[in-house]
C-alpha positions in Angstrom: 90.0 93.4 71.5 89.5 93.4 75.2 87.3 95.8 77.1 88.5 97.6 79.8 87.6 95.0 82.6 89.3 92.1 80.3 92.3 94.0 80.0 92.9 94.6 83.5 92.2 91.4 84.6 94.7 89.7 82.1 97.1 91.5 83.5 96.7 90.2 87.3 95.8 86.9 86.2 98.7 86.6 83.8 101.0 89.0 84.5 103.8 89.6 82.3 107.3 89.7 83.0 106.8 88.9 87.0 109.6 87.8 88.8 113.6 88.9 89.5 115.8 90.8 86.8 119.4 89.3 88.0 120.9 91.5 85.1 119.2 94.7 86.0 121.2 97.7 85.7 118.3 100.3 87.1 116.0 99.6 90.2 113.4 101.0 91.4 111.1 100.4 94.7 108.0 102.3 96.2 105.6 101.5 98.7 105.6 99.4 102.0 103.9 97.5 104.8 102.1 100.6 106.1 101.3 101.5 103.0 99.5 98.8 101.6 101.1 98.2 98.3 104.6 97.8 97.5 106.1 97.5 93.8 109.4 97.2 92.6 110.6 97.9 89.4 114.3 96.0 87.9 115.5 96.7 84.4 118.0 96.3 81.9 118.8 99.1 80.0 121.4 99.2 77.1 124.2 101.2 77.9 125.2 101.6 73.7 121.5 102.6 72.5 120.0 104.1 76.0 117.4 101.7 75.6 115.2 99.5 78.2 116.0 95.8 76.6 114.2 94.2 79.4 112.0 95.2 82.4 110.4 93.0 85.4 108.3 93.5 88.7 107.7 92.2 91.9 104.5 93.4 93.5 102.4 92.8 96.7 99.2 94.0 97.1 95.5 94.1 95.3 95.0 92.9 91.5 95.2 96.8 89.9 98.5 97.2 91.9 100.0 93.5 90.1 98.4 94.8 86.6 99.6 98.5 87.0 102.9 97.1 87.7 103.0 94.2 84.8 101.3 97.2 82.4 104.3 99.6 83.5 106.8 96.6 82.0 105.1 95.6 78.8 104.8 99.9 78.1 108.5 100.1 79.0 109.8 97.6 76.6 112.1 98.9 73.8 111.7 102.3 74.7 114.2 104.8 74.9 115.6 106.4 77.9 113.6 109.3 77.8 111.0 108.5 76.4 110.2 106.0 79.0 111.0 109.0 81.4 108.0 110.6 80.5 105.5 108.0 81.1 102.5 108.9 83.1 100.7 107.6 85.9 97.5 108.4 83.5 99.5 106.5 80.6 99.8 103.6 82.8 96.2 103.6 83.9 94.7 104.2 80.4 97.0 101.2 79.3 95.1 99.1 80.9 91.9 100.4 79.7 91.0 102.1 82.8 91.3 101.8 86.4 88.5 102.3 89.4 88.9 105.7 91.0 90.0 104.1 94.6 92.5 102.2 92.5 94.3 104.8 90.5 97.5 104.8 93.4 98.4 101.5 91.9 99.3 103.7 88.4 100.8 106.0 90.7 102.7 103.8 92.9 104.2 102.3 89.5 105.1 105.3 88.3 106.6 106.2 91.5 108.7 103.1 91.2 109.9 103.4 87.3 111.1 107.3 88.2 113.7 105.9 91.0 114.8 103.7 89.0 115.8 106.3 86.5 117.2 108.3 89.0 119.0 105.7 90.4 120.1 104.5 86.7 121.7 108.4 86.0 123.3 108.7 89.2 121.0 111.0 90.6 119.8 110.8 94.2 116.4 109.5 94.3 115.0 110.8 97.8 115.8 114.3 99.2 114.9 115.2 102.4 112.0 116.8 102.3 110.7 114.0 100.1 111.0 111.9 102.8 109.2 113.9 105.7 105.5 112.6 105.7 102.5 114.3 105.1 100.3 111.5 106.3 102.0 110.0 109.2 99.7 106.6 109.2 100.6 105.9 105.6 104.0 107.5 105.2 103.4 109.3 102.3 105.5 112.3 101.7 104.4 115.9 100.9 106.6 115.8 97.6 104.8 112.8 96.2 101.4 114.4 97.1 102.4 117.8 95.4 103.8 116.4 92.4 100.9 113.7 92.0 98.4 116.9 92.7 99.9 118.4 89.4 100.8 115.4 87.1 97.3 114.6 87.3 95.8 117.8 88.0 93.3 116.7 91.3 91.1 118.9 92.4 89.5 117.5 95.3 90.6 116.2 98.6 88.9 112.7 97.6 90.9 112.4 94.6 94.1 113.0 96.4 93.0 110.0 98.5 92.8 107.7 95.5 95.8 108.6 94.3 97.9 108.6 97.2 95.7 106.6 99.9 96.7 110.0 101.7 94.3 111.3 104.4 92.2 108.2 104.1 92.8 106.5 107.1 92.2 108.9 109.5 91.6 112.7 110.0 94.7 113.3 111.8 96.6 114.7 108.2 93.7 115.9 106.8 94.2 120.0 107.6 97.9 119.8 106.4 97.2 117.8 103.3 93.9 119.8 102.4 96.0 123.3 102.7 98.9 121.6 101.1 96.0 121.0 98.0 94.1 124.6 98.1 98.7 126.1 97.4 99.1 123.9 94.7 95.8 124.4 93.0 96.3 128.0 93.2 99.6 127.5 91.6 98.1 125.3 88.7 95.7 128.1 88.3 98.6 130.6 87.8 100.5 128.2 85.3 97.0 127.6 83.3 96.7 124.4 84.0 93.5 124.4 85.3 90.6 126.7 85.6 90.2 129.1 88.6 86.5 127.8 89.5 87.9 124.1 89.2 90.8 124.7 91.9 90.2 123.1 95.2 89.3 125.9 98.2 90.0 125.5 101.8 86.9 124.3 104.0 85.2 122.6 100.2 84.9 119.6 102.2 81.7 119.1 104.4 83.1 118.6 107.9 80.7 115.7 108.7 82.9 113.6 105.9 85.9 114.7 108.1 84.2 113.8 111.6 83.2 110.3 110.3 87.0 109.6 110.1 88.9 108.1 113.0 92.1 109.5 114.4 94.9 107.1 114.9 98.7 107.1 115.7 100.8 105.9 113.1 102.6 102.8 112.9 106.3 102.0 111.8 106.8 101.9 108.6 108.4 98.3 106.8 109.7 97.8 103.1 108.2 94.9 102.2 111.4 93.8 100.1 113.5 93.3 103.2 114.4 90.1 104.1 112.4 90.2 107.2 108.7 90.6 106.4 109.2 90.1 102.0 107.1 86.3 101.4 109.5 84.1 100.3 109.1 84.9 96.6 109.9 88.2 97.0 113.5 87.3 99.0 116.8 87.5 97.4 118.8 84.3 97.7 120.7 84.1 100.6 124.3 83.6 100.8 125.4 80.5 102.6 126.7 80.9 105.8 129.2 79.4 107.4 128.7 76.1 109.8 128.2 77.0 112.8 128.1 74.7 116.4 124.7 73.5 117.2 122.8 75.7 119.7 123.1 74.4 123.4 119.8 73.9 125.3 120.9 76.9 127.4 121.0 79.2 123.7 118.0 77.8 123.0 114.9 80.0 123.5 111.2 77.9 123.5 107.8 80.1 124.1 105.3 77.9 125.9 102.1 77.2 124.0 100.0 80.5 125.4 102.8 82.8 124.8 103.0 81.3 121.1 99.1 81.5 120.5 99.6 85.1 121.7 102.2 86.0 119.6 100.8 84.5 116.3 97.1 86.0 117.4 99.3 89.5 117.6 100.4 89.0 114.1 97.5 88.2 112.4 95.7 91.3 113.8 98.4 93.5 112.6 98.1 91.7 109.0 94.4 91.7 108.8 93.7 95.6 107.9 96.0 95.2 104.9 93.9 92.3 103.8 90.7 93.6 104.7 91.4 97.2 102.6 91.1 94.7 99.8 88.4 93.1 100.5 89.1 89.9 102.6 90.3 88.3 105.7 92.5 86.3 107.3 91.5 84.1 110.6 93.0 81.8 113.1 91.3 78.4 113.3 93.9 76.8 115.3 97.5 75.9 116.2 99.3 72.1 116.5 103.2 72.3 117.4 104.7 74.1 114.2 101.6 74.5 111.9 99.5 77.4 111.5 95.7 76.5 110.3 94.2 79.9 109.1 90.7 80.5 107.5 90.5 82.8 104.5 88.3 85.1 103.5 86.4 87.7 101.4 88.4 88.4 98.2 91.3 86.1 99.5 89.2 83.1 98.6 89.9 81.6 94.9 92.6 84.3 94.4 95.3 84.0 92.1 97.1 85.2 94.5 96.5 83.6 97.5 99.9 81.5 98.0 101.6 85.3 98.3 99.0 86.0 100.7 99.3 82.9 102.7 103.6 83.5 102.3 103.1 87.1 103.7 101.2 85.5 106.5 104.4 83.2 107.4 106.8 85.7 106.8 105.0 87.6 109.2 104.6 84.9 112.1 108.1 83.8 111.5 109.5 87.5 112.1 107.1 87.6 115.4 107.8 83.9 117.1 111.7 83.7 115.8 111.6 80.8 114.1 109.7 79.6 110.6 106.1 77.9 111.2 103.9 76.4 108.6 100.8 78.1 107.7 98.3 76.1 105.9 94.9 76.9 105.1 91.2 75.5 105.6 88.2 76.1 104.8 
């Protein structure tokens, strides 16, 4: 039997059921760029029995948010309709024996992903308006998915919002709304008898010095990491042949000069290297020749599993910046 840590790392190093479900009759995505994470959720659910006969996952971001996701399709296997349905964000984390309390939005984030599939499988619309409006502007997480995560998994405190959600916890700038937004639901739970009145979160519970230790920042577009833009190339649907087309002339042709390309690719590494470093490494420039990229990594990048989805975000990235695909290859 594994223990909890065993379990969890299983899953990210040998996730189960990774990769693109062509036959998949239900989809469903959450998460982005700005947000950190992103997982996407494809099965195949039999029309005759209402059953999920295969389910698979593409992910991007830390370990727990690859074993949440590969968790969420082994659990999903076989079950009915329903019944899959009513899977938690809890059930997910407990399936994997446990997750760290700053990681419990990657159980969240899956079961964010599995519900719009459903929706999307029954017809339903899966975003309504006021799902959409964010909360926490720097994040872009809505105030429905805060509510409905508050209650789910009854939180009580402004710091357990955070780790579920990653809401308010990269600047203050949310924090009033979000924390007032906490105090209505509690007070609501309390009502329903879902929690006890001297557990419920009250406005001003948080000392303001935790607050005034958080920087306030402007929020930045949002990006789905699936489109075909900024998704590493593993993540990209095949592209549909085009047809031939006459070679550019040299007066089509657009060439940036070797500062304005060192710029560029500098620009793009500084916008990556928060996501990274949230994680717990790093990503540097060590140098540029022509059409190759040499970056340094670091921190938690180094030795990972992972680090070929890393290093294909990276390019994805710089390709989308420059306008044209470079080569990123990495030293140490």
């Amino acid at each position: 039997m594994l223990d909890n840590l065993d379990r969890l790392d299983d899953h990210f190093v040998s996730p189960r059921n990774a990769g693109v479900l062509l036959q998949a009759n239900a989809v469903g995505s959450f998460g982005t760029l700005r947000w950190g994470d992103s997982v996407k959720l494809m099965l195949r659910i039999d029309r005759r029995t209402n059953r999920v006969d295969r389910a698979q996952f593409q992910a991007f971001g830390c370990s727990a948010a690859i074993a949440a996701a590969s968790a969420t399709t082994e659990m999903l296997s076989g079950k009915k309709l329903d019944d899959a349905a009513a899977i938690s964000a809890a059930d997910i984390a407990d399936y994997l024996g446990g997750l760290p309390a700053e990681r419990m939005y990657c159980a969240v984030m899956s079961y964010e992903a599995l519900q719009r599939a459903i929706v999307a499988y029954r017809g339903g619309t899966v975003l309504q308006k006021t799902d959409a409006t964010p909360s926490c502007k720097c994040l872009g997480v809505s105030q429905m998915m805060i509510e409905r995560t508050i209650r789910f998994n009854r939180l009580t405190s402004m710091e357990q919002v955070t780790q579920h959600t990653k809401a308010a916890g990269s600047c203050s700038s949310c924090f009033k709304q979000i924390e007032g937004l906490l105090a209505r639901v509690n007070a609501e739970m309390v009502e329903d008898g879902l929690i006890e009145k001297r557990d419920a979160y009250q406005l001003g519970s948080t000392p303001q010095r935790a607050l005034d230790l958080k920087p306030r920042g402007e929020p930045q577009p949002g990006t789905n990491i699936f489109s075909a833009k900024i998704a590493p190339a593993h993540l990209r649907a095949t592209p549909r042949p085009e047809p031939a087309r006459a070679a550019p002339t040299a007066t089509t042709t657009l060439e940036l000069d070797a500062p304005t390309q060192a710029t560029l690719i500098a620009e793009a590494l500084d916008e990556l290297r928060p996501h990274l470093k949230r994680d717990g490494g790093d990503c540097e420039l060590v140098s540029i020749e022509g059409n190759i990229v040499y970056v340094r990594l670091s921190g938690n990048c180094v030795g990972c599993q992972l680090s070929s989805v890393t290093l294909s975000g990276v390019q994805a990235k710089l390709a989308d910046k420059i306008g044209r695909p470079l080569r990123v290859v990495p030293v140490s």
